[in-house]
N, C-alpha and C positions, 0 to 999 in steps of 0.2 A: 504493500500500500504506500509508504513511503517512498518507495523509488518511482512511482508513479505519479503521487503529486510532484517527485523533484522532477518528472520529464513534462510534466504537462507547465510547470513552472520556467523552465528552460526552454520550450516552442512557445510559449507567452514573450517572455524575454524578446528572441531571436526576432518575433514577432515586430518586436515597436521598433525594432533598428532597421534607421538606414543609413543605406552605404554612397556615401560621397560620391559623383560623378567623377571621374580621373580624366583631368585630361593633361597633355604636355604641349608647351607652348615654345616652338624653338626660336629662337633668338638669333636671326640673320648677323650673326656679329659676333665677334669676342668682346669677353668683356672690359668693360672700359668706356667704348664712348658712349656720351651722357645720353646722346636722345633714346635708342636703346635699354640705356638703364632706365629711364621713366616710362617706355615704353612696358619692360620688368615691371616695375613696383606698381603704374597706376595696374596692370593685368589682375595683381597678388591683392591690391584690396578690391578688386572688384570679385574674385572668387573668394575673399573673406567673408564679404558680406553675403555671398549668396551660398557658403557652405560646398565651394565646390575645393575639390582636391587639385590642386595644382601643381608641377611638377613643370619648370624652366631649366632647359638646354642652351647654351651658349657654344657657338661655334659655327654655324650653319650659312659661312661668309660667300660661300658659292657655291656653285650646282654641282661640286664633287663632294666637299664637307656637309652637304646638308643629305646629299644623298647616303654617305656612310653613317650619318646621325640616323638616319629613318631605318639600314637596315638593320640598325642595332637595335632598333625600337620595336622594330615588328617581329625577332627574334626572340621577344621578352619570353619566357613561359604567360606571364601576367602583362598584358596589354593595354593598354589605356581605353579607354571608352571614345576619348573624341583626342584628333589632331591639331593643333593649331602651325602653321608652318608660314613662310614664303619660298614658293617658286621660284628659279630659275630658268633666264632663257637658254635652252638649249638641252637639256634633260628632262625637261617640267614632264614629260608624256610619262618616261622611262621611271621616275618617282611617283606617282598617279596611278600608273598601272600597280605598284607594287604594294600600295598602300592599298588599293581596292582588291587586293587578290586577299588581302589577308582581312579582307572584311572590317578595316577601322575605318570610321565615321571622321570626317576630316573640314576642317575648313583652312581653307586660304588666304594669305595679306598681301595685298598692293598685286598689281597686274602689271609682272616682270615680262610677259610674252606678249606677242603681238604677232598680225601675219599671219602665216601658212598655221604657225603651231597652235595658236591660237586657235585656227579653225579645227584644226584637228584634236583638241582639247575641249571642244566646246564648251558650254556654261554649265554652274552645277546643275549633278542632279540628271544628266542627259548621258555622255556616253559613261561618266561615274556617278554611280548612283549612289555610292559611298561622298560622297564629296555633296555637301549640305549647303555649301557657302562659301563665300567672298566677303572681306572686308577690305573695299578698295576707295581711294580719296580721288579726287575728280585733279588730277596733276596737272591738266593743259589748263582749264580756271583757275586752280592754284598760281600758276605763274602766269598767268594776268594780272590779277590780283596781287600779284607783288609787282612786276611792271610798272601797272597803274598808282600802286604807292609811290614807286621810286621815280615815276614821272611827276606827279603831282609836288613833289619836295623839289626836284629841278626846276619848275617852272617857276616856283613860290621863291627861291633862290635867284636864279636865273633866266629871265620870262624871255631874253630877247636871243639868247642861247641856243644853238642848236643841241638837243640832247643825241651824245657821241654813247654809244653803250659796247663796253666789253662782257658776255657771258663767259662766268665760273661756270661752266657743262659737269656734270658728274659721269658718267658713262654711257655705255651704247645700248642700254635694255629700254625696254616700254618705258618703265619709268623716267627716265632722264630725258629720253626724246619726249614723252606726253611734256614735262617740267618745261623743256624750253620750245616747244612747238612754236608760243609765244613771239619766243625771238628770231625763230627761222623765217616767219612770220612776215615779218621785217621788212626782209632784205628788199631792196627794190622800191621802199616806199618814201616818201620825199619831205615826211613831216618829224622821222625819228631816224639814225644812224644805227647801223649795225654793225660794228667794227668787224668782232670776230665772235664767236663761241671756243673755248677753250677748254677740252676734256680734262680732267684733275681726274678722274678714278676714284673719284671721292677724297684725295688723300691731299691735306693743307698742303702738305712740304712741294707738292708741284708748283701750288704757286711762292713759295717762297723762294723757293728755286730761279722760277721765272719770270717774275712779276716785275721786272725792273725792263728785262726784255720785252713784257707787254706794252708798257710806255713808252718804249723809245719806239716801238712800231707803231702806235698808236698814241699820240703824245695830248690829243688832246679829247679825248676818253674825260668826260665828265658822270658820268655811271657806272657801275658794277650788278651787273643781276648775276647773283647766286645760287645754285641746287641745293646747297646746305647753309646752314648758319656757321660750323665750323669754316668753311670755306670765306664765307662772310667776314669773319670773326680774323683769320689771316689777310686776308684783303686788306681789311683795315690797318692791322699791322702793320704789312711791307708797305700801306700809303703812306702812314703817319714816318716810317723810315725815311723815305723821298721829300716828303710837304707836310708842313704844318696845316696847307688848307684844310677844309672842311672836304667830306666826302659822302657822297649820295651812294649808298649800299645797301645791300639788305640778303637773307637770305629764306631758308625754313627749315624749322625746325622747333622754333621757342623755348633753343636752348637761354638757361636761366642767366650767363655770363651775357648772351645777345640783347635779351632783354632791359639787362643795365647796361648795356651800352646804350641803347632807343632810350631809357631813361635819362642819359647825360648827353641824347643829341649827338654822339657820334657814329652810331647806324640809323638807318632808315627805320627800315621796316623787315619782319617776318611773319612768312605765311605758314603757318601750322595746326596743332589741334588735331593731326594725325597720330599722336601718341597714344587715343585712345583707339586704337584699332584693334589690340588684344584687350578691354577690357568691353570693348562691343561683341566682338567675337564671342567672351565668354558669356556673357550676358544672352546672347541669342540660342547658345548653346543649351543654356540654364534652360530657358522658354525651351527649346528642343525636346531635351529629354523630357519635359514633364505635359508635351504633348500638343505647344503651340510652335508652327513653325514658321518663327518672323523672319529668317532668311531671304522666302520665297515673296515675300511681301515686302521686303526694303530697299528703298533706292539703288539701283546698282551704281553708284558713286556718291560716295560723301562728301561734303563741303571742307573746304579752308576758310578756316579763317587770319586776318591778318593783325596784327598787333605794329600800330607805329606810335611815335609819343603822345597821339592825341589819346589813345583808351589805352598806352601801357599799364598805366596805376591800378586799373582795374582787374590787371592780370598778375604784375609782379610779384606778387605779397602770395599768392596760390601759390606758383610754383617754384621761389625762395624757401618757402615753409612747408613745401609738398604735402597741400591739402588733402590731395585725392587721401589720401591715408584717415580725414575726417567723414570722407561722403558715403553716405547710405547706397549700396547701387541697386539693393531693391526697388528703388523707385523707378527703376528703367525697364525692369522686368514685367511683362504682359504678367505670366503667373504668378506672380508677389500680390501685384498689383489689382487682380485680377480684371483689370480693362486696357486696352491701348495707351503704354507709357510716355512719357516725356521722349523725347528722342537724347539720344546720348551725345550732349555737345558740352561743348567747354564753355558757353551763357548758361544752359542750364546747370549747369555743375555749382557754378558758382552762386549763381542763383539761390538754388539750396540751402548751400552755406550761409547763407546772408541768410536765411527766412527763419 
């Protein structure tokens, strides 16, 4: 009799437990640079708050380290529930396939492919049915929207000025070409200059390298548009080596060092707010498992937003103090919530916070 209350007391137990969603969220980077690492921590309290299991991989810097990262993953005895990754051009089919073979449920960040592969990749949910989603930012209006900042500050400077523009390019994937389609854009038109675009591979020390040879080719270059804020953040640098003038720049990322510099007027502007892309992810995934599927229902491109001294104040203090570590992310979940949430942006974040 005893041993029978203790089983029926033990399938009661087992009963009220449950088991955390797992998922792993890899980290296109080593660790180290910041935007990355906020990308990390806002991911980890958005699965705090909603009770999910997280597990972040660093390493995953191109389509060979992200590929050996994946097959170590689906190798596990114990597997994760849902993927979170970025793509690479030129393997993305060859990672996709191996991930849907082994049946994990997966969603994607920023849209690295473009072209043939793309068509061949199609959209989720179509030729992978494992593959739930996309968390991708709308990059070609992103780099308007910085543009049009760093236009607007030249003209308020210098109204009777031709504006001269050298592009900081980051690389050759979807991303970098959507980023400066902008300035390809350009060429040819009679009201703004296009000097050059200049690939960095993301990495500052190109242009510190070069930057001295970009002006004497270009010597009267009154702008700098950006792919990153680090890239920004050097630009200004090797200016202030050369001139004391002022200088019209800007980048993306809303790294927190760019930020105080727009604070003290010696950057423009940054277009960001793409950090949350793994804490939408998880968040969409949450709704997933528990039965709503807001993937198939969400914009296929997210907004940027831009941060230049007129609204810095209202951003700097968040991300100096890495607020997201304050916010409920329940409030953005359909299932929390139980109706249509707030959308997951960086006004309503803050927003929030204030209420």
């Amino acid at each position: 009799m005893i041993l029978r209350i203790f089983a029926v007391v033990i399938i009661l137990l087992f009963s009220q437990i449950t088991f955390a969603t797992k998922v792993i969220l890899i980290i296109p980077d080593e660790k180290g640079p910041a935007f990355w690492n906020i990308v990390h921590q806002v991911s980890a309290a958005s699965a705090k708050s909603l009770d999910v299991h997280l597990e972040v991989i660093y390493g995953g810097s191109n389509r060979f380290s992200t590929l050996d990262i994946i097959e170590g993953i689906v190798a596990r005895p114990i597997k994760p529930d849902y993927l979170i990754f970025r793509p690479f051009y030129g393997n993305a089919a060859s990672v996709l396939d191996l991930i849907e073979a082994k049946g994990i449920l997966f969603v994607t960040l920023e849209q690295a492919f473009s072209g043939e592969e793309a068509m061949e990749l199609q959209r989720p949910g179509q030729k992978y049915k494992h593959w739930i989603g996309e968390v991708a930012y709308d990059n070609a209006n992103g780099g308007l929207l910085l543009l049009n900042a760093l236009l607007k500050e030249h003209r308020i400077r210098h109204p009777a000025v031709e504006p001269a523009i050298i592009g900081m390019g980051g690389d050759f994937d979807n991303l970098s070409i959507s980023r400066q389609q902008v300035l390809t854009d350009l060429a040819g038109t009679s009201e703004v200059r296009l000097n050059q675009i200049f690939p960095t591979y993301w990495d500052p020390k190109n242009i510190a390298t070069n930057f001295a040879m970009m002006l004497e080719r270009y010597p009267h270059t009154n702008i700098f548009w950006c792919a990153g804020d680090q890239l920004a953040l050097e630009t200004l640098a090797q200016h202030q080596l050369l001139s004391n003038k002022p200088i019209v720049a800007g980048g993306f990322d809303w790294l927190p060092e760019a930020l105080l510099k727009i604070q003290k007027g010696e950057l423009t502007a940054s277009a960001g707010g793409h950090f949350l892309m793994g804490a939408i992810a998880i968040t969409k995934i949450f709704d997933y498992q528990n039965g709503i599927d807001r993937f198939s229902a969400s914009p296929s491109l997210y907004d940027f937003e831009v941060i230049t001294k007129e609204n810095v104040d209202s951003y700097q203090d968040f991300m100096q103090q890495r607020k997201w570590q304050e916010v409920n992310f329940n409030q953005f979940s359909a299932y929390k919530m139980g109706d249509e949430p707030k959308a997951l942006s960086m006004q309503n974040i803050i927003k929030s916070i204030r209420e």
